[in-house]
Structures are given as structure tokens and as C-alpha cells.
PAFI-703670 format. One line per 3 residues: number of its first residue (from 0); for each residue x, y, z of C-alpha. Coordinates in steps of 0.2 Angstrom, whole numbers, always signed. Layout:
# residues N
NUM> X Y Z; ...
This chain:
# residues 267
0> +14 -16 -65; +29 -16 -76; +35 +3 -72
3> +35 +3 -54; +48 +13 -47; +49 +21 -63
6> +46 +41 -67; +40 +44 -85; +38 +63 -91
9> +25 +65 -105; +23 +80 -113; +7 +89 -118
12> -4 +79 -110; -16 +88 -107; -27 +79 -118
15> -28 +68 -130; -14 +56 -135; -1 +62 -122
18> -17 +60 -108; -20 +44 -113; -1 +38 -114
21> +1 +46 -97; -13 +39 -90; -7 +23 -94
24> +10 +23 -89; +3 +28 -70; -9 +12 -73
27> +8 +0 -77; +15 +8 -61; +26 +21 -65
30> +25 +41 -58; +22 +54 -70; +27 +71 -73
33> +13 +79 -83; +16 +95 -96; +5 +107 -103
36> +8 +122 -110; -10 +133 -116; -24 +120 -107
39> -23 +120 -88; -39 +112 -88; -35 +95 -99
42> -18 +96 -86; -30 +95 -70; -40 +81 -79
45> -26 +71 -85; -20 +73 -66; -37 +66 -59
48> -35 +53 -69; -18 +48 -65; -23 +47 -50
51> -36 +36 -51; -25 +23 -63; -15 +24 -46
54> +0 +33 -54; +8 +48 -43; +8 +62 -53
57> +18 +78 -53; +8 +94 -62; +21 +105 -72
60> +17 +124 -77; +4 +130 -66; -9 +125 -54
63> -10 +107 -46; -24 +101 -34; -20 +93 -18
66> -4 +105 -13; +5 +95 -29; +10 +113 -36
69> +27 +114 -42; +26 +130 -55; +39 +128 -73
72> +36 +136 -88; +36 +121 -103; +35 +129 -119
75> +42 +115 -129; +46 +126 -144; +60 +136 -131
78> +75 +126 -128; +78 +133 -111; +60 +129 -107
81> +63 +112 -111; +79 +112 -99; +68 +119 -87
84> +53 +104 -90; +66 +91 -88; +76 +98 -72
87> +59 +99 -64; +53 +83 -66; +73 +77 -60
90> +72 +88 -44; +55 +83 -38; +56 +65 -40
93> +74 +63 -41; +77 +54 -57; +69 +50 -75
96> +69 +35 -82; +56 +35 -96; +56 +52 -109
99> +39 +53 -120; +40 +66 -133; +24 +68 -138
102> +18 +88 -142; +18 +91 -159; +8 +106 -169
105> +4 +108 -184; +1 +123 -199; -9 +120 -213
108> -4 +131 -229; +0 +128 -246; +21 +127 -248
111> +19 +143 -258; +13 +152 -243; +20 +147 -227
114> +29 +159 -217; +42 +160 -209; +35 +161 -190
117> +25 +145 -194; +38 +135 -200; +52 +139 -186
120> +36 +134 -172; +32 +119 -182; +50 +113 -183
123> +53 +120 -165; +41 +112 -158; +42 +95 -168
126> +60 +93 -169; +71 +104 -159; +61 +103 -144
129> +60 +84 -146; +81 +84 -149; +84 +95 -132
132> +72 +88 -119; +81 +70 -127; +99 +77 -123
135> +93 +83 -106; +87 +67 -103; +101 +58 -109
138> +114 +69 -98; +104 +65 -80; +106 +46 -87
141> +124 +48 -89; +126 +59 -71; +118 +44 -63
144> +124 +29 -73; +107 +22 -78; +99 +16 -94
147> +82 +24 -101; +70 +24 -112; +64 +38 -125
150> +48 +36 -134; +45 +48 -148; +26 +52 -155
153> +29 +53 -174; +19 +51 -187; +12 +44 -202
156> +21 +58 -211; +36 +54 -208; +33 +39 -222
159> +17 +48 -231; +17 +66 -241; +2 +76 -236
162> -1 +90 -247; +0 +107 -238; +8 +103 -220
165> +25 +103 -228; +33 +110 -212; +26 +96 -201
168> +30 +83 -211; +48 +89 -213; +46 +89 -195
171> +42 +70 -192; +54 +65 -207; +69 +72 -197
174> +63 +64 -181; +66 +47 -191; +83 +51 -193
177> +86 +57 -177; +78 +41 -169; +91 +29 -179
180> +107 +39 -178; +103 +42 -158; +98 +22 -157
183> +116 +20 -163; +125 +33 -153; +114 +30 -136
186> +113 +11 -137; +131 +8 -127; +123 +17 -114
189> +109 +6 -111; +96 +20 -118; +87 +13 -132
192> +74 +26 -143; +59 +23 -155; +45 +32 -165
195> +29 +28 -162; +20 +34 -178; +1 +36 -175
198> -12 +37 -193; -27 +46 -190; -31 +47 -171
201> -50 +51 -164; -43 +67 -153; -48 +85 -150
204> -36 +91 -164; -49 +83 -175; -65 +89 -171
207> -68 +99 -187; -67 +83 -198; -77 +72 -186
210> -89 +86 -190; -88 +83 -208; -97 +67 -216
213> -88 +71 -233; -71 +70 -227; -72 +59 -213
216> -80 +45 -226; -65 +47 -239; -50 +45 -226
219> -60 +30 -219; -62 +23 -236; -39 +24 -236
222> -40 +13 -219; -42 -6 -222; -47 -7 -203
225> -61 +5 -207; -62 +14 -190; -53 +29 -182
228> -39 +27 -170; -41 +28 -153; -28 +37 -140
231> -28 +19 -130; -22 +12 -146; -7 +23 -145
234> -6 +24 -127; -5 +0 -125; +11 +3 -138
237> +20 +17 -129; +17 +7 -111; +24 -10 -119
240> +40 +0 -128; +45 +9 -110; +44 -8 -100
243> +58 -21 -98; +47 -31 -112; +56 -20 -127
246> +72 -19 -118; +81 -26 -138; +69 -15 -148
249> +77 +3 -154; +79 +14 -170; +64 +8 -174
252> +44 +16 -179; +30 +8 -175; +15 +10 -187
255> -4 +16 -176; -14 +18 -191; -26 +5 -194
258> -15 +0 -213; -17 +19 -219; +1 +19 -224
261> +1 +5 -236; -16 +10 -242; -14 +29 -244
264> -25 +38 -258; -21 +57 -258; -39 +64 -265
């Protein structure tokens, strides 16, 4: 169990990527703080399951079983939100070691048409709320004088244009740059940060084109492996970048996608 002793905050896990990446962590040893924001439900379950991979889980935002209820508003598109989300997890467990930005959302529009309300969530969410739960992080590690780890779920986009989600893959293109210039700027204090860039994931955000034979058979005809991802293939990467195993790896994105990126046919 190579994060034992080790508290890792994941957010939105409620289902998912961020449930299976926190699910995982607790199986490697480590406790974890969960986030949710809109799905109490998906929260409760990740919690079970936590549980059962014989992590100790803390429930932020609303109810938690087995008198774990601790109650903190974690909108990750407010910055004091996110303040609040990270303070939390500090004050019940008493540190954080391991930071997981994983919620992300997403607008689909033609650039012609997006607004201005959905751009500020997608950028809000994606990118400022990604750069001050980091900085929160980062100022507990320096109060305490310990080292850390910050995993950040990017995306394919941040390498590959897709057409009409302008705002989210201007999104993940600044969280590339903000990865390698904090990789430089956090590394003398033993922090290091990486991008874990998943292709096209089987998760509920999905559902309508696994419910579409047409479309689902054109994007796998762009992966060489030929299958969907799965949430475990994200979650094994993100595990093996938070243990003592990556301790020399930072600035750096890791591909999930199964070759999509080098063999990417818009159509």
C-alpha cells in the first residue's frame, strides 16, 4: 500500500473518473476526501466504495453515512469554495498530501455562439478552480514544510482541436502551461505536478454517444486500440503518479487514449 498515511482530496468524484481515481487511491492505502457538488448520490456510492477498498473516507458537501458528516460547499467554479474544499479536508484529517484536480465541464456550441456565462463556467471550473485549490494546497505544504503531489485530469484537448468546445479546450490548453511553469516554480519545494490527459473514457458523461451506433463506430475507427477507455485505466496512472514510484517525474501529460492523439480524424 504505497499511500498509507497519506490524505489525497479528489474532486468530483462522485462518479465516473474522479470515483474511480478515488476509489483507488483508498485501495493503495491512502484516506480520501471526496467532492461533489450536484450528485449526493454518486458521492454516497463512491463513499461505499471507498470503504470497501479499505480507504477512510471523509464526505464533503452534504450528507455522509456512518456519522462521517462534515458539511462544505465545493462549487469548484467559486474560488472561495475552493478554499473552503481544501481547508476542510486539512481540518478533519489534519494535512493533505496528494491534490487530484479532476472536475471539469464542458459547453458544446459553435465559437460563433457561445456566451459569455458558458465560457466563464467552463474556464472557471477547468482552469481557475484547478489554479486555486493548487495554491491552497501548496500554502498548507509550505505552513508544514512537506512535499506533495498534484495530479491534474486534462485532456486530449489540450494537444487535439475539437470543433465546437472551444472554451474547454482553451481550458485544458492553459492547464498545460500552468503544469510546466508550476513544475518549475514548485519543484524546490519537493512538490512536483502532472496532467494526466485521458481520450475518450466510458463514463456517464458519455451516455448519449454510447447510445449512438453511428458515432460511437467513427470515433472507434480514430483509436488504434479499438476499444473505449475505462475509468480504471485513468484511475492505475493517477495512483502510480501520487506514490513514492514518480517521486522524479513532473511537468509532464500523460496520454489515456488508446493512440487517439496520433491518430485523430476530425469527421
Amino acid at each position: 500500500m504505497k499511500l498509507a498515511g497519506k490524505v489525497a482530496l479528489v474532486t468530483g468524484s462522485s462518479q465516473g473518473i474522479g470515483q474511480a481515481i478515488a476509489v483507488r487511491l483508498a485501495a493503495e492505502g491512502a484516506r480520501v476526501v471526496i467532492n461533489y457538488r450536484s450528485n449526493p448520490q454518486g458521492a454516497e456510492e463512491t463513499l461505499s466504495k471507498v470503504q470497501t477498498a479499505g480507504g477512510d473516507c471523509h464526505l464533503v458537501e452534504g450528507y455522509c453515512d456512518n456519522d462521517r458528516g462534515y458539511s462544505v460547499g465545493a462549487d469548484l467554479g467559486m474560488v472561495d469554495d475552493v478554499r473552503r474544499l481544501i481547508a476542510a479536508g486539512i481540518e478533519h484529517y489534519g494535512q493533505l498530501d496528494i491534490l487530484v484536480n479532476n472536475a471539469g465541464i464542458e459547453k458544446h456550441a459553435p465559437f460563433w455562439d457561445v456566451t459569455e456565462k458558458d465560457y466563464e463556467a467552463v474556464l472557471n471550473v477547468n482552469l481557475k478552480g484547478v489554479f486555486f485549490a493548487t495554491q491552497s494546497l501548496v500554502q498548507h505544504l509550505r505552513e508544514t514544510n512537506r512535499p506533495g503531489k498534484i495530479i491534474n485530469i486534462s485532456s486530449v484537448h489540450e494537444e487535439l482541436p475539437f470543433p465546437n468546445f472551444t472554451a474547454y479546450c482553451a481550458s485544458k490548453g492553459g492547464l498545460k502551461m500552468l503544469t510546466r511553469n508550476l513544475s518549475v516554480e514548485l519543484a524546490p519545494l519537493g512538490i512536483t505536478i502532472n496532467n494526466v490527459a485521458p481520450g475518450a473514457i466510458e463514463t456517464p458523461i458519455n451516455t448519449k454517444l454510447l447510445n449512438d451506433p453511428e458515432k460511437l463506430g467513427a470515433l472507434l475507427k480514430n483509436i488504434p486500440l479499438g476499444r473505449l477507455g475505462q475509468p480504471q485505466d485513468v484511475s492505475g496512472l493517477v495512483a502510480f503518479l501520487a506514490s513514492p514510484d514518480a517521486d522524479y517525474i513532473t511537468g509532464s501529460t500523460f496520454f489515456v487514449d488508446g493512440g487517439l492523439t496520433w491518430n485523430y480524424q476530425e469527421q
